[in-house]
C-alpha positions as CSV (number, residue, x, y, z in Angstrom):
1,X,-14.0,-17.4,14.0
2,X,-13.0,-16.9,17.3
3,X,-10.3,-19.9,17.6
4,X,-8.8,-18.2,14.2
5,X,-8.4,-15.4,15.8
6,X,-6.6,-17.0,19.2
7,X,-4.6,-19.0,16.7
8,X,-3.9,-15.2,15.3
9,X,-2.7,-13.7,17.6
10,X,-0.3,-16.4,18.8
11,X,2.0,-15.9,15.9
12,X,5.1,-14.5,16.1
13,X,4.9,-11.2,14.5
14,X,7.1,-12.3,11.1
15,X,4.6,-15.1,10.7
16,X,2.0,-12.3,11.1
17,X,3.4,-10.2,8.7
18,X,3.1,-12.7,6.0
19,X,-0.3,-13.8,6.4
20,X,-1.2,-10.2,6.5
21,X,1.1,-9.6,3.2
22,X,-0.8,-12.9,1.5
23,X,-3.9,-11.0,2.4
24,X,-3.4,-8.3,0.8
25,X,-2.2,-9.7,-2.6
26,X,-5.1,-11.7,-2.8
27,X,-7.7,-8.9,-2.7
28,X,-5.2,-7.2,-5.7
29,X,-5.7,-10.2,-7.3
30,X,-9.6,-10.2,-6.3
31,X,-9.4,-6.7,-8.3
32,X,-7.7,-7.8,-11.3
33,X,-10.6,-11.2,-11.7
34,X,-12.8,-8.6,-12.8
35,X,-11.0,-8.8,-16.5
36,X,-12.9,-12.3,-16.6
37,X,-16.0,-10.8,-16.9
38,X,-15.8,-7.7,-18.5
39,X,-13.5,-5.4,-20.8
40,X,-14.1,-2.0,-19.7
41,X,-14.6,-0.4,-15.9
42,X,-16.3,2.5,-16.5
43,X,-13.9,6.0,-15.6
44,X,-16.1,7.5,-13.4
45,X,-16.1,3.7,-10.9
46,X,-12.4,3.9,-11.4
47,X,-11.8,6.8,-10.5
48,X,-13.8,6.6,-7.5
49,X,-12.0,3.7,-6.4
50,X,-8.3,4.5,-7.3
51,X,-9.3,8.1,-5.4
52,X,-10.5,5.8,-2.5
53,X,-7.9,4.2,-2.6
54,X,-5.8,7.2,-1.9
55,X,-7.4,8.2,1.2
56,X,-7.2,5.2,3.1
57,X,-3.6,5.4,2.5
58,X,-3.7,8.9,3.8
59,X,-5.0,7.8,6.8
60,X,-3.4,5.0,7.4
61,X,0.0,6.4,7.5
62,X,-0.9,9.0,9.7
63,X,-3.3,7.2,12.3
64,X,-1.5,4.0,11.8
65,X,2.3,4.9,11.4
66,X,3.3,8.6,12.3
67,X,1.1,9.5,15.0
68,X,3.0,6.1,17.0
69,X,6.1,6.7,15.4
70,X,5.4,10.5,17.1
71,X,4.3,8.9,20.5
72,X,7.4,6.5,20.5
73,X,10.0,9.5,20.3
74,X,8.5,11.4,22.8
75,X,8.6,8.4,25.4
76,X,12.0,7.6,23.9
77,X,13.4,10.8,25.2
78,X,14.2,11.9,22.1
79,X,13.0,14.9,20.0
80,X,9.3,13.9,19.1
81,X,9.2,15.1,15.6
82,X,13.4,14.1,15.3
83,X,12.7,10.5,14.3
84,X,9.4,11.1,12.7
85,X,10.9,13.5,10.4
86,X,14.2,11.1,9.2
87,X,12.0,8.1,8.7
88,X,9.4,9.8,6.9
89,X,12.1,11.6,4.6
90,X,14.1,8.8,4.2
91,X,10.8,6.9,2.9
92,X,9.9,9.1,0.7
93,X,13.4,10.1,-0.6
94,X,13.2,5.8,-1.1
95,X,10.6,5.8,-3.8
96,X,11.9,8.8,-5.1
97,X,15.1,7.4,-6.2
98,X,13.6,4.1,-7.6
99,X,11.4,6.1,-9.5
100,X,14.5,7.0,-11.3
101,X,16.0,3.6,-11.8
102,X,13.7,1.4,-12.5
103,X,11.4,1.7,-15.5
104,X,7.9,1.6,-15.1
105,X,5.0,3.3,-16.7
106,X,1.7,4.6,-14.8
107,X,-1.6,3.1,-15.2
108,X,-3.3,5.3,-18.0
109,X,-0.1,6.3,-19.7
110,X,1.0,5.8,-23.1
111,X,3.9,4.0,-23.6
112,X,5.5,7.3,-24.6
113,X,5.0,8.1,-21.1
114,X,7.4,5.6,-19.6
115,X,9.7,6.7,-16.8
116,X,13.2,5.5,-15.6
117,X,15.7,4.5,-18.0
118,X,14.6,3.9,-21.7
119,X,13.8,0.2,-22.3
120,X,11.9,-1.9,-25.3
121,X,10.1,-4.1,-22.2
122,X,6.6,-4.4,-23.1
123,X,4.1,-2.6,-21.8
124,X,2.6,-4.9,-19.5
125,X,5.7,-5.1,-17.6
126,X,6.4,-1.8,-17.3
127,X,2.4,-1.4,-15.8
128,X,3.4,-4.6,-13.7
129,X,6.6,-2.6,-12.0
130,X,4.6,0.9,-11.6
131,X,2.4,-0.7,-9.4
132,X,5.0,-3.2,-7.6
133,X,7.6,-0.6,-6.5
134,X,4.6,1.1,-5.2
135,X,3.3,-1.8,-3.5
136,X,6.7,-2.3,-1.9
137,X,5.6,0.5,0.9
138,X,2.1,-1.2,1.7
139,X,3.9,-4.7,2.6
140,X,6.4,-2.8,4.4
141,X,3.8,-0.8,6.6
142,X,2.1,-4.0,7.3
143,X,5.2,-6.1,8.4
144,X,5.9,-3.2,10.8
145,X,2.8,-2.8,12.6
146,X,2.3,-6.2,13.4
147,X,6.1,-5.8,14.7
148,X,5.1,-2.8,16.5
149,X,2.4,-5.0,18.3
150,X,4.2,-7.6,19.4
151,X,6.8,-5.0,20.5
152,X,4.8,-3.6,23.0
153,X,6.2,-0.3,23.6
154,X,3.5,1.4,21.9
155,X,0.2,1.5,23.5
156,X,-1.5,3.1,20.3
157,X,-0.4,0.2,18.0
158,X,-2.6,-2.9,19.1
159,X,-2.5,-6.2,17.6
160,X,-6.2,-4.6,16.1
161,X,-4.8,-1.6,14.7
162,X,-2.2,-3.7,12.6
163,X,-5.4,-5.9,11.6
164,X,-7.5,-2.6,11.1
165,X,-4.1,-1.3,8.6
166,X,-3.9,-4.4,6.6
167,X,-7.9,-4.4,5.9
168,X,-7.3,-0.8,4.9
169,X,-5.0,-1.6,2.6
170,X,-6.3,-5.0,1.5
171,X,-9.6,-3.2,0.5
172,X,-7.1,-0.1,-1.5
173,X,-5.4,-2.9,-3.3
174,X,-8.8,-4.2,-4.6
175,X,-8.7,-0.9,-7.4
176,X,-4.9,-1.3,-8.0
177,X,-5.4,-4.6,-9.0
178,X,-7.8,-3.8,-11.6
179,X,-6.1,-0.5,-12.7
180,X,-3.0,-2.9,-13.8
181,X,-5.8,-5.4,-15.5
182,X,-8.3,-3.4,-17.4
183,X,-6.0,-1.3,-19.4
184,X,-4.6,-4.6,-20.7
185,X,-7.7,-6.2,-21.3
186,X,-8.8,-3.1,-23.5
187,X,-5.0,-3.4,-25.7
188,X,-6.9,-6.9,-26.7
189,X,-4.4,-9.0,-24.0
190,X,-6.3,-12.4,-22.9
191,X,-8.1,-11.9,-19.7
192,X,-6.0,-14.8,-18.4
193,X,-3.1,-12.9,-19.0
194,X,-4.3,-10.0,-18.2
195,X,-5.1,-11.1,-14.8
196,X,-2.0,-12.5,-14.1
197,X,0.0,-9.6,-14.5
198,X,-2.8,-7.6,-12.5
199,X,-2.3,-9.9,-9.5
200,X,1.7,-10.1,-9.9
201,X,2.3,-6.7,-9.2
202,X,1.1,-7.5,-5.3
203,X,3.2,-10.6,-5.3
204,X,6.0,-8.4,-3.4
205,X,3.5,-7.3,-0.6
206,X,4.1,-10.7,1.7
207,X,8.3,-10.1,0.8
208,X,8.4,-6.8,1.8
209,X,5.9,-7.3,5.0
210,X,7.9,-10.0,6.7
211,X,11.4,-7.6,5.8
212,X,9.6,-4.9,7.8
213,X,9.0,-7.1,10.3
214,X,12.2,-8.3,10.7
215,X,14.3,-5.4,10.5
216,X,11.9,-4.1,13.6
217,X,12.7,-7.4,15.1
218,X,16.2,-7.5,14.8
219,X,16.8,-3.7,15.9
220,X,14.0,-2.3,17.8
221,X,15.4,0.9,18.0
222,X,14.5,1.6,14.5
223,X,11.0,1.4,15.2
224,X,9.9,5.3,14.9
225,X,11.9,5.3,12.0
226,X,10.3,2.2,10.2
227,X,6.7,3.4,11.0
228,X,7.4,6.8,9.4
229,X,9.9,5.2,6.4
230,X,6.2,3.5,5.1
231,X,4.0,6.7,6.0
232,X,6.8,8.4,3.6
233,X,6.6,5.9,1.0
234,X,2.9,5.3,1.1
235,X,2.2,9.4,0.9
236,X,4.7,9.5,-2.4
237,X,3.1,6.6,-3.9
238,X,-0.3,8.8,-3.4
239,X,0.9,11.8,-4.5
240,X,2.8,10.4,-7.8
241,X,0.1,8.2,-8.9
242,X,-3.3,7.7,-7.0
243,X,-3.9,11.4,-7.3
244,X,-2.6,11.9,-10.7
245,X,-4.3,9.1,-12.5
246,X,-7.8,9.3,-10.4
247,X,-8.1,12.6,-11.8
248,X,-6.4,12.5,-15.1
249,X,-9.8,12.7,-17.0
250,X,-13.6,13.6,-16.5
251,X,-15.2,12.6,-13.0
252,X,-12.5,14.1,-10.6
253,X,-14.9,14.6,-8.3
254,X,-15.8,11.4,-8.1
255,X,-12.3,10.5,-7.4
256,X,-12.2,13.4,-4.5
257,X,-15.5,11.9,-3.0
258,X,-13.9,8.7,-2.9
259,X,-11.1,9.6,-1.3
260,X,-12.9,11.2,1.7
261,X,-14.5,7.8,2.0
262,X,-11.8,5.8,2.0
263,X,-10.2,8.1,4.9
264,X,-13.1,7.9,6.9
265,X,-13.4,4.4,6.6
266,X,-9.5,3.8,7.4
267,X,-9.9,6.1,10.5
268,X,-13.0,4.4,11.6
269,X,-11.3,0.7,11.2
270,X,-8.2,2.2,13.1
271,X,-9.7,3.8,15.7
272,X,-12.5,0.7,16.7
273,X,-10.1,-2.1,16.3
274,X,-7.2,0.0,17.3
C-alpha cells in the first residue's frame, strides 16, 4: 500500500491525472453493474444518492477549487476575487452553451423532454450525452488539482487534497452511473447494454482530466482560472440536473439529507488528506 502510494506520487502530474480520471469512470461503471442484478432502484435510494451526489460536488468546488483559486490571486498580486470570478463565469457560461448545442436528454425525462437541437437519436444516447457533457467538468477538476500539486504554488492544494477530490467525485459518479443504467433497464434494454451505455458516459472523465492537466502545465498562469472554470462547471451541472432530478418526485427530503452528507463527507476527506 505504501510503495503504491510512493510509486503515486512520483508521477508526473498528467500521468496522475489519468489514473485519477480511470478511477473515476470505473466507480460510474461500478454504478451502472447494478442493472445485472436488478431492474428497479427504488426512488427514495436514488434520490438519496443523486442528492449526495450533489453535495460532494458542492464542496468540492469550493474547498477544493475556489478557495485556492482565491488564495492564488491574492499571493499573485492580483485582485483576489478578479480571477476567481472570470474562471468561475467562464465555466459555467461553458456548459451553458453546450447545453444548447448538443442534444441530450436528462435522466428521468421523457423523450419529449429532449434539449439542444431536435434529433431522431435514440434515447439511450441522448441519456449517454446528458451525463457525459456533465462529466466533462469532473475530469477537468481532477486533471487540475493534481496539476496544482505538482505546481507548488499553492499550499492548500496537496498532492492529498487532489486524492481527497477525486475520491469525492469517484464515490458521486457511483449514482450517475446507475441513473444512466436503470432507466434503460426498466424501457426493457438488456442489462448488458444497459450497462454499457451507463459506464460510457464516464469514458470522457480520464480525456478531459489529463487536458486540465496540461493546459495548467503548459501555461501556469492560468491556474486560478482553471480551478474556478471546473467549480463553475461542476456547480451548473448541480444546479441543472442533480438538484432537479433528485427531487423531481416523492422523497425530496431524502435527496436534501443526502446532500448534506455528501458535503460533509467531501469536506472531511479534503480537509484530513488535504
Amino acid at each position: 500500500m505504501i510503495a503504491g502510494a510512493q510509486w503515486f506520487a512520483e508521477r508526473t502530474p498528467i500521468v496522475q491525472a489519468l489514473l485519477g480520471g480511470l478511477a473515476t469512470w470505473m466507480l460510474t461503471a461500478l454504478g451502472a453493474l447494478l442493472v445485472l442484478s436488478t431492474r428497479r432502484v427504488g426512488p427514495r435510494l436514488l434520490n438519496a444518492l443523486l442528492g449526495f451526489a450533489s453535495g460532494v460536488m458542492i464542496a468540492a468546488s469550493f474547498w477544493s477549487l475556489l478557495a485556492p483559486a482565491i488564495d492564488l490571486s491574492r499571493a499573485s498580486g492580483a485582485l483576489a476575487w478578479g480571477p476567481p470570478l472570470v474562471g468561475f463565469l467562464a465555466g459555467s457560461a461553458f456548459l451553458w452553451i453546450m447545453d444548447r448545442i448538443l442534444p441530450h436528454l436528462h435522466p428521468g425525462q421523457p423523450i419529449e423532454r429532449a434539449e439542444g437541437p431536435s434529433t431522431s437519436w435514440a434515447r439511450s444516447v441522448l441519456l449517454v450525452l446528458a451525463i457525459t457533457l456533465h462529466n466533462i467538468p469532473e475530469g477537468l477538476a481532477v486533471g487540475v488539482s493534481f496539476a496544482a500539486a505538482a505546481d507548488g504554488l499553492q499550499p492548500a492544494v496537496t498532492l492529498g487534497s487532489a486524492v481527497a477530490l477525486t475520491v469525492g467525485i469517484g464515490l458521486q459518479n457511483v449514482p450517475e452511473g446507475l441513473a444512466v443504467a436503470m432507466p434503460l433497464r426498466r424501457e426493457g434494454v438488456s442489462s448488458g447494454r444497459s450497462f454499457f451505455w451507463g459506464q460510457l458516459s464516464a469514458a470522457v472523465e480520464p480525456l478531459a482530466a489529463v487536458a486540465g492537466a496540461m493546459a495548467v502545465a503548459a501555461v501556469g498562469a492560468l491556474l486560478p482560472y482553471a480551478l474556478s472554470f471546473a467549480a463553475g462547471a461542476m456547480i451548473y451541472v448541480v444546479l441543472e440536473e442533480l438538484v432537479p432530478t433528485s427531487h423531481a418526485e416523492a422523497h425530496s427530503d431524502v435527496a436534501t439529507v443526502g446532500a448534506t452528507l455528501g458535503f460533509v463527507v467531501m469536506m472531511v476527506l479534503d480537509v484530513a488528506l488535504g
